[in-house]
OpenMM code with the backbone's topology and positions (N, CA, C; nanometers):
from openmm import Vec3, app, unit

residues = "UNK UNK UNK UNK UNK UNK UNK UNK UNK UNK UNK UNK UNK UNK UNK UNK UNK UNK UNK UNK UNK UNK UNK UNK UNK UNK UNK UNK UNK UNK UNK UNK UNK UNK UNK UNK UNK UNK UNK UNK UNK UNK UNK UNK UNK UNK UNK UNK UNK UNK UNK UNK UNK UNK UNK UNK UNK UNK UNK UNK UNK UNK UNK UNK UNK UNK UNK UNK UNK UNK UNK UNK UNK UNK UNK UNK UNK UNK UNK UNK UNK UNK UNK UNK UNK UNK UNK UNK UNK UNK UNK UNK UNK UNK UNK UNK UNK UNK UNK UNK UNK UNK UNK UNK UNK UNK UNK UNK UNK UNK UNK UNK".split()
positions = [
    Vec3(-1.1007, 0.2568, 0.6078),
    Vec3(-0.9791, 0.3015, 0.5418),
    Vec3(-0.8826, 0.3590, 0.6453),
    Vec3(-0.8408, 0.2673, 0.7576),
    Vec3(-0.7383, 0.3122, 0.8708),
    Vec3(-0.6490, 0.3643, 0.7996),
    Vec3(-0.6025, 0.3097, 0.6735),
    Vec3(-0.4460, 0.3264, 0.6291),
    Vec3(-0.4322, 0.4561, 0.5838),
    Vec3(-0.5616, 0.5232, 0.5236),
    Vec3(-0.5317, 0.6656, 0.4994),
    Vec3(-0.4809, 0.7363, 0.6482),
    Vec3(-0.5627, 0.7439, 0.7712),
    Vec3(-0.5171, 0.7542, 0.8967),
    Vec3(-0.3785, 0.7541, 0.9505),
    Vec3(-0.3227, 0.6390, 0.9126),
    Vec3(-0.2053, 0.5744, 0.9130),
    Vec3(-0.1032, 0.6331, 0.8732),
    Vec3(-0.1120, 0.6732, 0.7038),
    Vec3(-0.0316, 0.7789, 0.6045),
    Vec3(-0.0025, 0.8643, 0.6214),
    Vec3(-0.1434, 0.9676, 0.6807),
    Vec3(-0.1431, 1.1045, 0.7078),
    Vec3(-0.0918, 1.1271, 0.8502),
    Vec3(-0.0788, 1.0546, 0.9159),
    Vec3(0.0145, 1.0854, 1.0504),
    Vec3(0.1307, 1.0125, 1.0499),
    Vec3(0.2008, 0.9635, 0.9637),
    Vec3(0.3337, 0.9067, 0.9020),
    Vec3(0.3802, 1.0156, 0.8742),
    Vec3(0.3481, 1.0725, 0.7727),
    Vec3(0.3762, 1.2229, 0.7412),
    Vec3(0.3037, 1.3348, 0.8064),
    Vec3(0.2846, 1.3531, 0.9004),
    Vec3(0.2594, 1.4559, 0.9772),
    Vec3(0.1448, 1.6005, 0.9020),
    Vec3(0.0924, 1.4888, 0.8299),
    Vec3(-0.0163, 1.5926, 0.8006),
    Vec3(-0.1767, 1.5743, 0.8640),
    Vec3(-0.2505, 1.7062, 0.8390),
    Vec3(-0.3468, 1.7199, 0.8737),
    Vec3(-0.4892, 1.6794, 0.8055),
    Vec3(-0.5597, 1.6594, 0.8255),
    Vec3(-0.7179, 1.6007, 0.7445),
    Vec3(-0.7396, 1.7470, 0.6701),
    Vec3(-0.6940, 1.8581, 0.6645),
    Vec3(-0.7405, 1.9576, 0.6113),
    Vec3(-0.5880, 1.9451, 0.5101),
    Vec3(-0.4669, 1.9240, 0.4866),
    Vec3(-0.3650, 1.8804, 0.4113),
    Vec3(-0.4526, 1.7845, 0.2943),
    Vec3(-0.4640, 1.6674, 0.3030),
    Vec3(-0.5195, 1.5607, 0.2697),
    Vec3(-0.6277, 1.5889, 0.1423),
    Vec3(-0.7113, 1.6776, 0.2385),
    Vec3(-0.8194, 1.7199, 0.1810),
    Vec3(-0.8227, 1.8424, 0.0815),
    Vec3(-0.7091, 1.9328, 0.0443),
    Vec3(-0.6650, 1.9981, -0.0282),
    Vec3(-0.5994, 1.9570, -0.1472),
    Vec3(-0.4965, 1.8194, -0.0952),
    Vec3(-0.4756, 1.7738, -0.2509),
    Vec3(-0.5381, 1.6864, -0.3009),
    Vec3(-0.6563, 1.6246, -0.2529),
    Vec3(-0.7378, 1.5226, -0.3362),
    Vec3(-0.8327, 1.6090, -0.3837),
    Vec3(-0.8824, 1.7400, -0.2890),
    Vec3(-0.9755, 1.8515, -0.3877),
    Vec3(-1.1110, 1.7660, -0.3134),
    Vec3(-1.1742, 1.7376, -0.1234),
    Vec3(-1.2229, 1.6855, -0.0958),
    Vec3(-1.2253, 1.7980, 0.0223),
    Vec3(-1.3555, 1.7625, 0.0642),
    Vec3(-1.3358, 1.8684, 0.2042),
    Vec3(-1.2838, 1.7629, 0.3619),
    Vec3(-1.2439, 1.8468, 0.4806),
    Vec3(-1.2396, 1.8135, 0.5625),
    Vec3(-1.3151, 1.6455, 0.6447),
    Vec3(-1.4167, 1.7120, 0.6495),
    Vec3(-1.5253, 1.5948, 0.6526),
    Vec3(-1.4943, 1.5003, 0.6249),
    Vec3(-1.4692, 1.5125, 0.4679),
    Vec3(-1.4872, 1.3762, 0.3794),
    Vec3(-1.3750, 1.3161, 0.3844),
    Vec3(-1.2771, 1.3328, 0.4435),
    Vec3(-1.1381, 1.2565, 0.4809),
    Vec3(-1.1737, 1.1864, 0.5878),
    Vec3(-1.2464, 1.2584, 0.6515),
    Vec3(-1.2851, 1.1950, 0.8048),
    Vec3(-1.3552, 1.0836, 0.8248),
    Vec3(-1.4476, 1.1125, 0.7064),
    Vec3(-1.5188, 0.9429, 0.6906),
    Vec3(-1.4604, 0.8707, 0.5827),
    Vec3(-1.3896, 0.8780, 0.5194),
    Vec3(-1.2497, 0.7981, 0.5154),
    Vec3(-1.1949, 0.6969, 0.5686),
    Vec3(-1.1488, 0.7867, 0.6841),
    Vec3(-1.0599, 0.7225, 0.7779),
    Vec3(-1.1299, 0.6676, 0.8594),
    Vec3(-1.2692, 0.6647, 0.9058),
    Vec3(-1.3242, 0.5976, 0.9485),
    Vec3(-1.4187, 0.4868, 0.9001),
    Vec3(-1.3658, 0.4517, 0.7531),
    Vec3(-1.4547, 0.3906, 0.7059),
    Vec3(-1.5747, 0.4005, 0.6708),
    Vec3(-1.6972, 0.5105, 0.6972),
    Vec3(-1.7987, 0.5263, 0.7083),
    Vec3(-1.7982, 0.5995, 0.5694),
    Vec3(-1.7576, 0.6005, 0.4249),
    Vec3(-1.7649, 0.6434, 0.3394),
    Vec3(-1.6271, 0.5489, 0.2584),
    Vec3(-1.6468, 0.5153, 0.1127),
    Vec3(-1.5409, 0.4961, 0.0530),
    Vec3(-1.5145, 0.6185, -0.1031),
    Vec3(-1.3596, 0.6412, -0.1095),
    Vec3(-1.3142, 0.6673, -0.2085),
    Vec3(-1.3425, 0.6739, -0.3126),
    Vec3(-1.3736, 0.7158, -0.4250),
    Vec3(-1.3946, 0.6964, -0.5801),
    Vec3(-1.2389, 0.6732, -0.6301),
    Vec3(-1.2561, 0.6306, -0.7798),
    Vec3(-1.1200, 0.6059, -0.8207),
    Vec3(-1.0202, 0.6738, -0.8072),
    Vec3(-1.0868, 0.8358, -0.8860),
    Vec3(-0.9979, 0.9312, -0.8639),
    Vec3(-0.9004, 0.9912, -0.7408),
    Vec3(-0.9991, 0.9770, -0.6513),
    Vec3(-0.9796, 0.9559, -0.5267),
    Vec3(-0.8671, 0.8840, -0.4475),
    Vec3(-0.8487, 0.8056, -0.5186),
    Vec3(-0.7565, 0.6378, -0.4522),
    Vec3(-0.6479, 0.6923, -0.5702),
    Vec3(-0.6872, 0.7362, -0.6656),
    Vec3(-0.5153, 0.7942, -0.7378),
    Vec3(-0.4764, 0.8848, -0.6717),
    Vec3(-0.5261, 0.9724, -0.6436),
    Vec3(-0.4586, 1.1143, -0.5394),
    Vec3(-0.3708, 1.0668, -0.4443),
    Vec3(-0.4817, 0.9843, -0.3568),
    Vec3(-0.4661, 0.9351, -0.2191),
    Vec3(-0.2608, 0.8781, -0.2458),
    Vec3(-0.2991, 0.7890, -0.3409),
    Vec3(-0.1914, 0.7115, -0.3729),
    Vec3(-0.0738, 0.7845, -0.3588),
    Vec3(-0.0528, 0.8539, -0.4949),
    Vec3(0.0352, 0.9491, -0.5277),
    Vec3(0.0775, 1.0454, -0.4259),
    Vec3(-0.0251, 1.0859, -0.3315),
    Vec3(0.0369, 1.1746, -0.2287),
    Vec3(0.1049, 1.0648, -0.1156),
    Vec3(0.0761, 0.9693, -0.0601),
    Vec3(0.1148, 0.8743, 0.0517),
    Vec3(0.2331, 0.7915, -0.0231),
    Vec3(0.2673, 0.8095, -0.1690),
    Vec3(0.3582, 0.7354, -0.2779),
    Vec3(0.3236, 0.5638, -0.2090),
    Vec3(0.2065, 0.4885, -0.2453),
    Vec3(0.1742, 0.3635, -0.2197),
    Vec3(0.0864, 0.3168, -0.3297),
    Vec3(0.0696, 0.1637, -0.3172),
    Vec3(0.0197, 0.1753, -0.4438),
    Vec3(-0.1817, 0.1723, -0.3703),
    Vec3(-0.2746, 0.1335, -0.4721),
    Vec3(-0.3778, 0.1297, -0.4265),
    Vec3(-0.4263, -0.0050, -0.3418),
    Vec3(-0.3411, -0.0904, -0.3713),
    Vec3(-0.3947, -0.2308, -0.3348),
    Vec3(-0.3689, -0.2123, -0.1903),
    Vec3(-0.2482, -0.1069, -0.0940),
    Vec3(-0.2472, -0.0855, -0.0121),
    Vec3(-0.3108, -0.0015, 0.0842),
    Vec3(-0.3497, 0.0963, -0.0465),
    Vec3(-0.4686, 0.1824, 0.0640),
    Vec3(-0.5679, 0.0853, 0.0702),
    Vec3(-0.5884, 0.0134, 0.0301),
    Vec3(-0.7390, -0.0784, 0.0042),
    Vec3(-0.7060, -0.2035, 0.1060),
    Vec3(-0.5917, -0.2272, 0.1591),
    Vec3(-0.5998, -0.2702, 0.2895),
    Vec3(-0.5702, -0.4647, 0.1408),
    Vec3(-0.5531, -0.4753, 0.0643),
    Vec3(-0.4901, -0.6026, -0.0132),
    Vec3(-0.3685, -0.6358, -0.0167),
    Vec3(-0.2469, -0.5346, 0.0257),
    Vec3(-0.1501, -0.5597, 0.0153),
    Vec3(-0.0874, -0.5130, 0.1283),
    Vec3(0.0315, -0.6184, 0.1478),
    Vec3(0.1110, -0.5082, 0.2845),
    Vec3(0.2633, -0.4193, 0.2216),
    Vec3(0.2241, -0.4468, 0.0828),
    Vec3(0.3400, -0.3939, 0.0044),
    Vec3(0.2969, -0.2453, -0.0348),
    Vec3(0.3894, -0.1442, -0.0061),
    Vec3(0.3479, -0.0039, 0.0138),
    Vec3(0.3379, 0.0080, -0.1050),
    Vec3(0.4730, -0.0047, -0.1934),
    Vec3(0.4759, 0.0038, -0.3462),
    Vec3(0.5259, -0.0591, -0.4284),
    Vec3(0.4714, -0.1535, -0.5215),
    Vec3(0.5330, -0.2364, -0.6186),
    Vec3(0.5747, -0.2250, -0.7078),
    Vec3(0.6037, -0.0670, -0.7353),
    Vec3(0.6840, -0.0227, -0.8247),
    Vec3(0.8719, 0.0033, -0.8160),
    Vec3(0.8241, 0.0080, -0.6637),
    Vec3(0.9743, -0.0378, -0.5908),
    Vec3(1.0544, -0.1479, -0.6348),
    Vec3(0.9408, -0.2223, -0.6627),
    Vec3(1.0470, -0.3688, -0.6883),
    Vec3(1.0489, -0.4075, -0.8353),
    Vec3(1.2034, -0.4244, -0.8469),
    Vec3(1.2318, -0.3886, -0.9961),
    Vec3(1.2659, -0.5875, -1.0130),
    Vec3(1.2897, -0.6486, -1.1386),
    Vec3(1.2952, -0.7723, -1.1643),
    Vec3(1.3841, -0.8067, -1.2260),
    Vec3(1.5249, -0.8828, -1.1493),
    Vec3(1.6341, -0.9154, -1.2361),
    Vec3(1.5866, -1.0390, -1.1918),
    Vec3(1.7566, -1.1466, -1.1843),
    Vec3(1.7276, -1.2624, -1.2415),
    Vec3(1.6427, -1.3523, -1.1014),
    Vec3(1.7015, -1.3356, -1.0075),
    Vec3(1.6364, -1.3831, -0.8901),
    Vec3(1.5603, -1.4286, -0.8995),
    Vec3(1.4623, -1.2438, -0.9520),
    Vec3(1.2942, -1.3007, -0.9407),
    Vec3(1.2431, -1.3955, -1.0596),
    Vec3(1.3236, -1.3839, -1.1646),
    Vec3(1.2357, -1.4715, -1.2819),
    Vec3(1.2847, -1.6219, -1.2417),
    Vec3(1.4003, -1.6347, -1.1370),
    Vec3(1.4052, -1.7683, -1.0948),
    Vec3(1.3317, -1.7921, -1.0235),
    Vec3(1.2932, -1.7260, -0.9193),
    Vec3(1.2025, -1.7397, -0.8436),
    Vec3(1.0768, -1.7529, -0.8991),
    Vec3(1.0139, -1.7008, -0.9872),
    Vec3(0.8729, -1.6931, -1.0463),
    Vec3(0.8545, -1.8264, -1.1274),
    Vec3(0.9479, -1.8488, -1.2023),
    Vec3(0.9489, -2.0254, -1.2518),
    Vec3(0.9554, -2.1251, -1.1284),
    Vec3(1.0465, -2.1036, -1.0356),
    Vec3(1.0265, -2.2380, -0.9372),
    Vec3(0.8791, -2.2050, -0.8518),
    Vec3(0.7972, -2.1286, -0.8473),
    Vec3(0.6620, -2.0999, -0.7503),
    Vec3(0.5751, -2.1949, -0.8762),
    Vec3(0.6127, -2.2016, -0.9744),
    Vec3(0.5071, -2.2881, -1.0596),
    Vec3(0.4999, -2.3753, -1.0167),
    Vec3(0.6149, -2.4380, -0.9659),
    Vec3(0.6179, -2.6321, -0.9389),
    Vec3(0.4949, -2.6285, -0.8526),
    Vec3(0.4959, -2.5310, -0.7271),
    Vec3(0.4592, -2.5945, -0.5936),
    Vec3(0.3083, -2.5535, -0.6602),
    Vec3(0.2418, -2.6623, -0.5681),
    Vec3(0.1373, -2.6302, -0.5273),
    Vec3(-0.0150, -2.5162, -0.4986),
    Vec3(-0.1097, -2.4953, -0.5117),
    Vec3(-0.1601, -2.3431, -0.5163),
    Vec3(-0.1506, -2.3302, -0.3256),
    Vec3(-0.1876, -2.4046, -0.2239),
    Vec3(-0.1316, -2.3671, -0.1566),
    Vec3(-0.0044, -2.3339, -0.0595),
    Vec3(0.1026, -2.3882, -0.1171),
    Vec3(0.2304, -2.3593, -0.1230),
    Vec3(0.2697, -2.2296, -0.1977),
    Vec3(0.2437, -2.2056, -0.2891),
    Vec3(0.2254, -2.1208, -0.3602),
    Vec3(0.1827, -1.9466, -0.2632),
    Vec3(0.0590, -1.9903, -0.2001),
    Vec3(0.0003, -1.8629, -0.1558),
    Vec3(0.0991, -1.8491, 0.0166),
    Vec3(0.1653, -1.9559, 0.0336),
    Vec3(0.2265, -1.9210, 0.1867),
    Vec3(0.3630, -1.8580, 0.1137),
    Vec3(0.4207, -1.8803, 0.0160),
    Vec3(0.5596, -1.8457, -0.0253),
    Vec3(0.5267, -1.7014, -0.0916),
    Vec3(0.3712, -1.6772, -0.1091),
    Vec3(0.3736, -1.5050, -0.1073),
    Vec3(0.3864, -1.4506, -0.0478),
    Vec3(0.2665, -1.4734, 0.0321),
    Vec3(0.3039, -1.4194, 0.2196),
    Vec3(0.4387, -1.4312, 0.2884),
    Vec3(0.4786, -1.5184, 0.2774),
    Vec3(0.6580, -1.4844, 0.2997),
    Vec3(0.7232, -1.3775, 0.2544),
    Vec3(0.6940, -1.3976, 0.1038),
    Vec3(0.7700, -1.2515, 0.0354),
    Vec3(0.7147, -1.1374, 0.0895),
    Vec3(0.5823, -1.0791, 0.0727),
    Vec3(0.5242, -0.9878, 0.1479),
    Vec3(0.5652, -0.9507, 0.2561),
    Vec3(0.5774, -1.0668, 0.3392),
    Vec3(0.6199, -0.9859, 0.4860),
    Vec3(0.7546, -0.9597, 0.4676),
    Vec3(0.8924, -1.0241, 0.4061),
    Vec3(0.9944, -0.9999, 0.4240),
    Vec3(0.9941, -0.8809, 0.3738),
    Vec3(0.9211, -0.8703, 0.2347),
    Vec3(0.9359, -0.7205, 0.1478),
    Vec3(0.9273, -0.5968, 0.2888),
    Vec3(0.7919, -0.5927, 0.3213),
    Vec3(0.7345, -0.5065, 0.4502),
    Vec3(0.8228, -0.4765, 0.5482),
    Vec3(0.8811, -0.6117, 0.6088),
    Vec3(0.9707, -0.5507, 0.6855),
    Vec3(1.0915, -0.4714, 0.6684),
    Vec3(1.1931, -0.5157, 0.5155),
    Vec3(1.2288, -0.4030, 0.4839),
    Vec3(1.2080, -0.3029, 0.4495),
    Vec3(1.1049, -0.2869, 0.4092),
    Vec3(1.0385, -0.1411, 0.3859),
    Vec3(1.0380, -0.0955, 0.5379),
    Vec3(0.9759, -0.0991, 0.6426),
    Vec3(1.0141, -0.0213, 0.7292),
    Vec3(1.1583, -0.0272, 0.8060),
    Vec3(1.2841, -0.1080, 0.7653),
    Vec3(1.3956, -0.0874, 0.7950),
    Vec3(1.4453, -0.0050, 0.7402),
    Vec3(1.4581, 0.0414, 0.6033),
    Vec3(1.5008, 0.1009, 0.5172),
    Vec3(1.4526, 0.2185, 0.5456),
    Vec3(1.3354, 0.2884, 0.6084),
    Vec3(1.2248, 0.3516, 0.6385),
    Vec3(1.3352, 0.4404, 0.7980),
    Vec3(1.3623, 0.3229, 0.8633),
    Vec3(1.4418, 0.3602, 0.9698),
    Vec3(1.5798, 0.4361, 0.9448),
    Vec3(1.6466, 0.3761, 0.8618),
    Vec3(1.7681, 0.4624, 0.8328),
    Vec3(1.7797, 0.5926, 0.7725),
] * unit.nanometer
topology = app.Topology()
chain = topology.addChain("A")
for resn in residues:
    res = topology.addResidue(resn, chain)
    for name in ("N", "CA", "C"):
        topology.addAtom(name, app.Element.getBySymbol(name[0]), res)
């Protein structure tokens, strides 16, 4: 779980921070972040809510921080009907496209 790692020195907090608002001790952040222990649910909601990401990203599935960010006018429902035509693997490269473009604005936007 690098990305907790990742979060908590994004925001400049400490493993003893971390570990106060999930209600976890020191330690147990530590093997965390090192992988050598995983999360319970409750756990991965805290986590979430404090780093504001969703879970699929602490969980290392998504490179999208938060998909609640992205709201759906017409674009996307055009877009979501023409991804039917193609192909399933056409399909999975024109996610990964979106993903990364999403990502990279997220950390442009991140910059300003």
């Amino acid at each position: 779980m690098n990305k907790i790692k990742e979060l908590r020195n994004e925001k400049g907090l400490l493993q003893s921070d971390v570990a106060n608002y999930i209600g976890k001790s020191e330690r147990m952040v530590g093997f965390y972040e090192k992988g050598e222990r995983d999360p319970n649910t409750d756990t991965l909601i805290k986590l979430s809510e404090l780093f504001d990401v969703s879970i699929d990203y602490l969980l290392g599935k998504s490179s999208i921080r938060n998909s609640k960010k992205i709201n759906l006018d017409d674009i996307d429902i055009a877009f979501a009907s023409g991804i039917k035509g193609l192909n399933k693997e056409n399909q999975e490269t024109l996610k990964n496209i979106m993903e990364g473009l999403l990502a990279k604005q997220e950390l442009e936007d991140d910059k300003k």
